[in-house]
C-alpha positions as CSV (number, residue, x, y, z in Angstrom):
1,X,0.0,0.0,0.0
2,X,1.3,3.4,-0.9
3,X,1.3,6.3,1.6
4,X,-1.7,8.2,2.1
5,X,-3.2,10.2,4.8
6,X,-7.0,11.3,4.7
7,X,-8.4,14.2,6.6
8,X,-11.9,14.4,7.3
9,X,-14.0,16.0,10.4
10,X,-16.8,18.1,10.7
11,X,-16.7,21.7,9.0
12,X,-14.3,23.9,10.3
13,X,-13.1,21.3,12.4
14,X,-9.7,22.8,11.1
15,X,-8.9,20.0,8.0
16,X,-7.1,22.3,5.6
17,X,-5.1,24.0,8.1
18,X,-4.0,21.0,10.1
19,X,-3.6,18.8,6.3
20,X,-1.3,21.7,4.7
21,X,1.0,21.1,8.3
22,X,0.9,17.9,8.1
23,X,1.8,17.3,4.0
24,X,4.3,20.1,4.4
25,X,6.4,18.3,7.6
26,X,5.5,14.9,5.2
27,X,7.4,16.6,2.0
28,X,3.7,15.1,0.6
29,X,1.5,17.3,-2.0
30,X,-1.5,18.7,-0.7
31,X,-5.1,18.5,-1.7
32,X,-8.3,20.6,-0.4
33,X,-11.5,18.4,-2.1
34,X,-13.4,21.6,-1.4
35,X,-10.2,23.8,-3.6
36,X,-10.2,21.2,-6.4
37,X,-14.5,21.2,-6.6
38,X,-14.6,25.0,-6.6
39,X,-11.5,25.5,-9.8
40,X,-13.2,22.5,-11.2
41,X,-16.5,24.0,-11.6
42,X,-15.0,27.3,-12.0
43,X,-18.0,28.6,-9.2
44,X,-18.0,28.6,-5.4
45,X,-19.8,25.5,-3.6
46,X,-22.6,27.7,-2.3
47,X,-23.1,28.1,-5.7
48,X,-23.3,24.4,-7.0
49,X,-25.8,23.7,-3.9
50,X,-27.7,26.6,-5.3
51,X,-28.2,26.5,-8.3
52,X,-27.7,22.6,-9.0
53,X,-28.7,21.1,-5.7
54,X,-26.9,19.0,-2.4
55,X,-26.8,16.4,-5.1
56,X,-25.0,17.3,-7.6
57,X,-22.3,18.4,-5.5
58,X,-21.7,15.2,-3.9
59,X,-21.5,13.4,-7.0
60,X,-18.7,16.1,-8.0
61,X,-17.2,15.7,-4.5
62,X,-17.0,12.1,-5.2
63,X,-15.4,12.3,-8.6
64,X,-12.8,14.2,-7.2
65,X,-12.3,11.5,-4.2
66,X,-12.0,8.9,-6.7
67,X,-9.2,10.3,-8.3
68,X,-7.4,11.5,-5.4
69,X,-7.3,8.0,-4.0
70,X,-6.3,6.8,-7.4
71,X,-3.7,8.9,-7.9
72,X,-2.5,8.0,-3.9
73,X,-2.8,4.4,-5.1
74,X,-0.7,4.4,-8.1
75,X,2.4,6.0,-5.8
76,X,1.8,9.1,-5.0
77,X,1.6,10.4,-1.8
78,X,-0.7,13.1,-0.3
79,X,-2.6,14.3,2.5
80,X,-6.3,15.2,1.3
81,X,-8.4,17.7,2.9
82,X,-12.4,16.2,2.4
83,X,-15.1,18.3,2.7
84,X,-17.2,18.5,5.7
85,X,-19.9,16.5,4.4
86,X,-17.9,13.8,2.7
87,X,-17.8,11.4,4.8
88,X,-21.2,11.3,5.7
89,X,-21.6,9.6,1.9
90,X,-21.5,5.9,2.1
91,X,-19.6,5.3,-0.7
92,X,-17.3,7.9,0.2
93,X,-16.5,6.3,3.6
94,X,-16.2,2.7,2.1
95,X,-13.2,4.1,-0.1
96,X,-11.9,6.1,1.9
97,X,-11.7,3.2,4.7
98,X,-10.1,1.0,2.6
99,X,-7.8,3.0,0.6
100,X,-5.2,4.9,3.4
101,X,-5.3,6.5,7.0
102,X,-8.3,8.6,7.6
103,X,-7.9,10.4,10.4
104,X,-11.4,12.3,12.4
105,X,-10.5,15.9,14.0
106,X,-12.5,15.8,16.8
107,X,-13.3,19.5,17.2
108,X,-15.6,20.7,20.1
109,X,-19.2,21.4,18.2
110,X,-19.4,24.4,20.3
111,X,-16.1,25.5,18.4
112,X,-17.3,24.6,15.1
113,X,-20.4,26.5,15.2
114,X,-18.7,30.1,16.1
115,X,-15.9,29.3,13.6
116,X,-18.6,28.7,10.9
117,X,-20.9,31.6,11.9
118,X,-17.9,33.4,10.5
119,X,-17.9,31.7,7.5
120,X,-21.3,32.6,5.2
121,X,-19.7,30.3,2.5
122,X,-20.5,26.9,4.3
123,X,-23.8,25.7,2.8
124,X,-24.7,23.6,4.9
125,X,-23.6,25.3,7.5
126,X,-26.2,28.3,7.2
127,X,-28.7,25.9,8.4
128,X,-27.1,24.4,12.0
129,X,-30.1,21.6,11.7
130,X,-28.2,20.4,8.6
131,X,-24.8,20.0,9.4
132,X,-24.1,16.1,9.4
133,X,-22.9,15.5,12.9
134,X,-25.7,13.1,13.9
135,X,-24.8,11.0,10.3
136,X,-20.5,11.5,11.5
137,X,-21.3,10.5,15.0
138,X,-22.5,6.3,14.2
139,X,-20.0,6.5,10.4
140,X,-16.9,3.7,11.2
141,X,-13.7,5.4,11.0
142,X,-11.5,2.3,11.4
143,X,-8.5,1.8,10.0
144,X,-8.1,5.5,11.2
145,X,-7.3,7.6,13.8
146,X,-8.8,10.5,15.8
147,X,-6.9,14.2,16.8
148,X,-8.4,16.6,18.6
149,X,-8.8,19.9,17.4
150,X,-8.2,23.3,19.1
């Protein structure tokens, strides 16, 4: 198996920033799912779930998974920053379980709710009752790992 490290936690649970430290002390590459879906669609997310719908997005998301893992899988290593809702997709998790080290940063809920009232570019996240913590709380996160987020 070829080295691979997968980030993934609630929104603003602080996966970019702790993904770029992490791939830069690594000498890895570095990939933000939510970067790659936004210069691939040449809009912002808010705008995908806008004007194409929750669906649509995660079938993009998981495009974008797919090839990350691939890429991973034929040699080459990286430390990849999934959106907050990713792995509350089945078929997201069952990849991402069995393809690398996925790692959950744990992050207070208290913590991610005033750090995304800051951010108005969270979908999901402008509706509290739709953030995916009930769906992350029962998801399987072996073969990973947990960190805690401050």
């Amino acid at each position: 198996m070829h080295a691979r490290h997968l980030r993934c936690g609630l929104h603003a649970s602080g996966k970019s920033t702790v993904g770029r430290l992490l791939a830069q002390r690594l000498g890895w590459s570095f990939v933000d799912t939510d970067d790659e879906i936004e210069a691939a669609e040449g809009t912002a997310i808010a705008e995908i779930f806008e004007t194409c719908g929750e669906a649509e997005f995660r079938r993009i998301e998981t495009a974008i998974i797919h090839r990350h893992v691939h890429r991973i899988g034929q040699g080459k290593p990286a430390v990849v920053a999934l959106g907050g809702g990713a792995f509350a997709e089945p078929a997201n998790r069952a990849l991402l379980e069995n393809n690398g080290v996925t790692v959950w940063l744990d992050c207070p809920f208290e913590l991610v709710e005033r750090r995304v009232a800051l951010a108005s570019h969270r979908p999901l996240a402008r509706d509290p009752a739709s953030l995916p913590c009930s769906t992350m709380r029962g998801a399987s996160l072996r073969p990973g790992a947990r960190a805690r987020s401050h």
